[in-house]
mmCIF file of the C-alpha atoms, coordinates in Angstrom:
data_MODEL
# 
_entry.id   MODEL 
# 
loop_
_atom_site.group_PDB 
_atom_site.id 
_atom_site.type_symbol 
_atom_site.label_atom_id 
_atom_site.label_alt_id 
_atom_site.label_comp_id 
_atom_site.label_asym_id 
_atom_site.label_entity_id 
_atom_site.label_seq_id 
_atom_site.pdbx_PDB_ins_code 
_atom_site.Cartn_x 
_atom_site.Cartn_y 
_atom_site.Cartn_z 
_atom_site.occupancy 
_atom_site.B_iso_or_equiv 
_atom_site.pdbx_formal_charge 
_atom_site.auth_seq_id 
_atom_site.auth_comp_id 
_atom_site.auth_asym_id 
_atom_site.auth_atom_id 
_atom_site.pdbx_PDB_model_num 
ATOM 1  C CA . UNK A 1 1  ? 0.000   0.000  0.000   1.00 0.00 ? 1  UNK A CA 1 
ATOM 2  C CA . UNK A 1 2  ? 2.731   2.246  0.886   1.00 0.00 ? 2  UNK A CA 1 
ATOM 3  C CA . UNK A 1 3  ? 4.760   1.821  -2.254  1.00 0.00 ? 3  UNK A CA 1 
ATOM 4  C CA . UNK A 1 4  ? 1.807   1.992  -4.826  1.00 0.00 ? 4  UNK A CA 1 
ATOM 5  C CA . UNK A 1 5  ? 1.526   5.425  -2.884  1.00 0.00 ? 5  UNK A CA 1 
ATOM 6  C CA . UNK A 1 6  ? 5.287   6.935  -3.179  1.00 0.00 ? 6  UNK A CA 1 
ATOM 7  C CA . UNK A 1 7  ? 5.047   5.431  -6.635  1.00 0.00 ? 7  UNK A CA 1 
ATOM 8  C CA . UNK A 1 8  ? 1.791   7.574  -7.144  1.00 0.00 ? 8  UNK A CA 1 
ATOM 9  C CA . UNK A 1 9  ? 3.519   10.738 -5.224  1.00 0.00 ? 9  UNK A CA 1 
ATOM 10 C CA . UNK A 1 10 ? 6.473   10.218 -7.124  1.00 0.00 ? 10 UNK A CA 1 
ATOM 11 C CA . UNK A 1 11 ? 4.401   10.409 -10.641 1.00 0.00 ? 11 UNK A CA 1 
ATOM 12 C CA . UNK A 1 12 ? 3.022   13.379 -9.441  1.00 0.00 ? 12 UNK A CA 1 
ATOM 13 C CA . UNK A 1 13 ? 6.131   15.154 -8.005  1.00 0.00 ? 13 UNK A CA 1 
ATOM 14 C CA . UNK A 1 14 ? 7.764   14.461 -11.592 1.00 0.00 ? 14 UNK A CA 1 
ATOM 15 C CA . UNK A 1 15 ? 4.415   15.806 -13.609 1.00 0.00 ? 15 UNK A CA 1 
ATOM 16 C CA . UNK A 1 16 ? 4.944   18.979 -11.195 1.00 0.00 ? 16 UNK A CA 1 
ATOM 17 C CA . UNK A 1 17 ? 8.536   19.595 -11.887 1.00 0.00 ? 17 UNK A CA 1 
ATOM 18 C CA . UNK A 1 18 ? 8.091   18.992 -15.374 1.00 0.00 ? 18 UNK A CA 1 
ATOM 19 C CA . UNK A 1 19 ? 5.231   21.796 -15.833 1.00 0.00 ? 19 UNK A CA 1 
ATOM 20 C CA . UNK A 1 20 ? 7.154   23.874 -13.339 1.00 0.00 ? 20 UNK A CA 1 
ATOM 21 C CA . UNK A 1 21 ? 9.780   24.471 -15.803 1.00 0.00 ? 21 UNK A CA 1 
ATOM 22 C CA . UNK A 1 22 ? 7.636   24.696 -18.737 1.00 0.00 ? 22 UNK A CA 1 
ATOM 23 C CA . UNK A 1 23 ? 6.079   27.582 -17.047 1.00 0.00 ? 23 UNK A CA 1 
ATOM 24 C CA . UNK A 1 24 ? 9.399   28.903 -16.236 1.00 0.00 ? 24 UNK A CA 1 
ATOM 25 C CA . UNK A 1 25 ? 10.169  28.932 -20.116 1.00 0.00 ? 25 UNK A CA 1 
ATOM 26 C CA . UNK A 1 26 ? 7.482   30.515 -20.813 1.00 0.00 ? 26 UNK A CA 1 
ATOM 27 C CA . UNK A 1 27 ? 7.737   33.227 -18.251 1.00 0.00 ? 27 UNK A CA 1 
ATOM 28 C CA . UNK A 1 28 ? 11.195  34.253 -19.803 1.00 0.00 ? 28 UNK A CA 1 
ATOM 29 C CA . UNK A 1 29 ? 9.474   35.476 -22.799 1.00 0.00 ? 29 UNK A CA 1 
ATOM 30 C CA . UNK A 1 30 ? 7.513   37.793 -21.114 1.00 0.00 ? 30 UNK A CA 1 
ATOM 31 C CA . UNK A 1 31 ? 8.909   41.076 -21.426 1.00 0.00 ? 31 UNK A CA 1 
ATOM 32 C CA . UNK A 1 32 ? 9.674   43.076 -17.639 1.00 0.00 ? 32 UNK A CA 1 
ATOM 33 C CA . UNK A 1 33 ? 7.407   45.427 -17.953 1.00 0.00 ? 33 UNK A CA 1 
ATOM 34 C CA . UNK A 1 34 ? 4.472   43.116 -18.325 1.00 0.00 ? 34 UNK A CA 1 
ATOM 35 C CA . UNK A 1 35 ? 5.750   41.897 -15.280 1.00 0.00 ? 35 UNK A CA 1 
ATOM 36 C CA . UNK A 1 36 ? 5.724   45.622 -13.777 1.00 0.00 ? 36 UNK A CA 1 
ATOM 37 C CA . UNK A 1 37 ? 2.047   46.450 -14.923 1.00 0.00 ? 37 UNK A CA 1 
ATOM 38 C CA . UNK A 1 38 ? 0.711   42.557 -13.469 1.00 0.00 ? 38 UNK A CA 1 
ATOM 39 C CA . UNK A 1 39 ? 2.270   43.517 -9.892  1.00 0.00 ? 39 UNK A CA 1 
ATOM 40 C CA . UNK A 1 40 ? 1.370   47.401 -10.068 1.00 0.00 ? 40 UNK A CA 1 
ATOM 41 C CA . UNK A 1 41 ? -2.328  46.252 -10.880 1.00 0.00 ? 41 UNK A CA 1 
ATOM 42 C CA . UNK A 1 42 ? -2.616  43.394 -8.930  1.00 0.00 ? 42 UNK A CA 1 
ATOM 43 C CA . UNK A 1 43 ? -1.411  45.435 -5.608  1.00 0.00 ? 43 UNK A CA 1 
ATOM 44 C CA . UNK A 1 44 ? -4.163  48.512 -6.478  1.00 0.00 ? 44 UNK A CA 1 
ATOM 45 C CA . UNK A 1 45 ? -6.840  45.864 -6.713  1.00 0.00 ? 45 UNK A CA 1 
ATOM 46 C CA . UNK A 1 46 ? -5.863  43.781 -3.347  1.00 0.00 ? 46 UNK A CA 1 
ATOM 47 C CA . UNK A 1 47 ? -5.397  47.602 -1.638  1.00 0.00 ? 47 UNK A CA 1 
ATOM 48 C CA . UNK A 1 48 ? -8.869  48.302 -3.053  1.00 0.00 ? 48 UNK A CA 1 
ATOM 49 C CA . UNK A 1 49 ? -10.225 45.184 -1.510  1.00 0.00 ? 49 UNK A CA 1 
ATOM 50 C CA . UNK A 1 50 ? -9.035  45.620 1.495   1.00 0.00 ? 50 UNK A CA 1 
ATOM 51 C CA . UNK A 1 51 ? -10.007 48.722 2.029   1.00 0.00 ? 51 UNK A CA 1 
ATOM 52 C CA . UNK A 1 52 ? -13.417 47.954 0.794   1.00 0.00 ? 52 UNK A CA 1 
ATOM 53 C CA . UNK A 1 53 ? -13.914 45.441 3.392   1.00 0.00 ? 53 UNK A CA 1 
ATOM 54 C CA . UNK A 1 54 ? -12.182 47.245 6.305   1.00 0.00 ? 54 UNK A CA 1 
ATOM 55 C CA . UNK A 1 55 ? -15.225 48.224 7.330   1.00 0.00 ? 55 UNK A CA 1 
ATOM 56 C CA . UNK A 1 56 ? -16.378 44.980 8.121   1.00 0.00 ? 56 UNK A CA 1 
ATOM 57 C CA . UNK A 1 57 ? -14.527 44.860 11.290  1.00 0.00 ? 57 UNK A CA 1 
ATOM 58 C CA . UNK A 1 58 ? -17.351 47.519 12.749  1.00 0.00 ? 58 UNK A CA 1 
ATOM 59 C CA . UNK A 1 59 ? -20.437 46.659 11.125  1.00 0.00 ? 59 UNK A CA 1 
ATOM 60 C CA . UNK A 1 60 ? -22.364 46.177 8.065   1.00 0.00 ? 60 UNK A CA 1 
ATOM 61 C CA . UNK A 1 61 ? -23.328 50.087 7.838   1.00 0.00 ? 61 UNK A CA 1 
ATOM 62 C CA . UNK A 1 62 ? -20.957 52.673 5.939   1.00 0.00 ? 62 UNK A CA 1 
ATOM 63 C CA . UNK A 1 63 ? -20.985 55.969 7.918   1.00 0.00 ? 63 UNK A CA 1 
ATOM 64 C CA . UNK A 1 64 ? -19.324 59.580 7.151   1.00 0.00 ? 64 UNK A CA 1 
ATOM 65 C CA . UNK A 1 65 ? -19.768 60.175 2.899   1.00 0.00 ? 65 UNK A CA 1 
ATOM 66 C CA . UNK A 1 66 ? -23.024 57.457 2.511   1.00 0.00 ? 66 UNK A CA 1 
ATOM 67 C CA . UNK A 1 67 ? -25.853 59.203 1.661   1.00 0.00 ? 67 UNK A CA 1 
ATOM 68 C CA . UNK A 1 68 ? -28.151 56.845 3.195   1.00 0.00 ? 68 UNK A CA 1 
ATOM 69 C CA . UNK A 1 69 ? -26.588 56.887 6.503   1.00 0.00 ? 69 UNK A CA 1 
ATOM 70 C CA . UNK A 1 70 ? -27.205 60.875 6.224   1.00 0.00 ? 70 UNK A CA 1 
ATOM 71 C CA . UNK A 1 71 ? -30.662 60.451 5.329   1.00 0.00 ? 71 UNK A CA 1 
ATOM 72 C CA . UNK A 1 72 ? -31.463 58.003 8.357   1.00 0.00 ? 72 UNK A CA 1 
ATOM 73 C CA . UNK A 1 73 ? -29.772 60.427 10.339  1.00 0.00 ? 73 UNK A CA 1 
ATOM 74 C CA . UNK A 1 74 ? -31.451 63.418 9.497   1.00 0.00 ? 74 UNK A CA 1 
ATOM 75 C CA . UNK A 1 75 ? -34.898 61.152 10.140  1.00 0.00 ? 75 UNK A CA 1 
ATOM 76 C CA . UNK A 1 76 ? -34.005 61.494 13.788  1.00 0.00 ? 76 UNK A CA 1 
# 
């Protein structure tokens, strides 16, 4: 039982490695500026999200610049 498995997880480690440095081939032809715009864009969106969700930590309602929160507020 044990060998049929290390034979399977040796299959796989070899099918990893192998696509591992196909990608790595690949990513050599991609110019460094691609590169440049990919992590510029991907850190604005994962800022954006975060900051989107912050606030999460103190409730479901927005306050300060939502216009419905100023509306329930002037109700009062």
């Amino acid at each position: 039982m044990t060998r049929g498995l290390a034979r399977a997880n040796k299959g796989f480690k070899g099918r990893f490695l192998s696509k591992l440095g196909e990608l790595g081939s690949k990513l050599s032809e991609v110019p460094a500026t691609s590169y440049t715009q990919f992590i510029g864009l991907s850190l604005i969106l994962a800022m954006a999200a975060v900051l989107r969700l912050l606030p999460l930590r103190w409730g479901p309602f927005l306050s300060e610049f939502d216009p419905y929160q100023q509306y329930r507020m002037a109700e009062y």
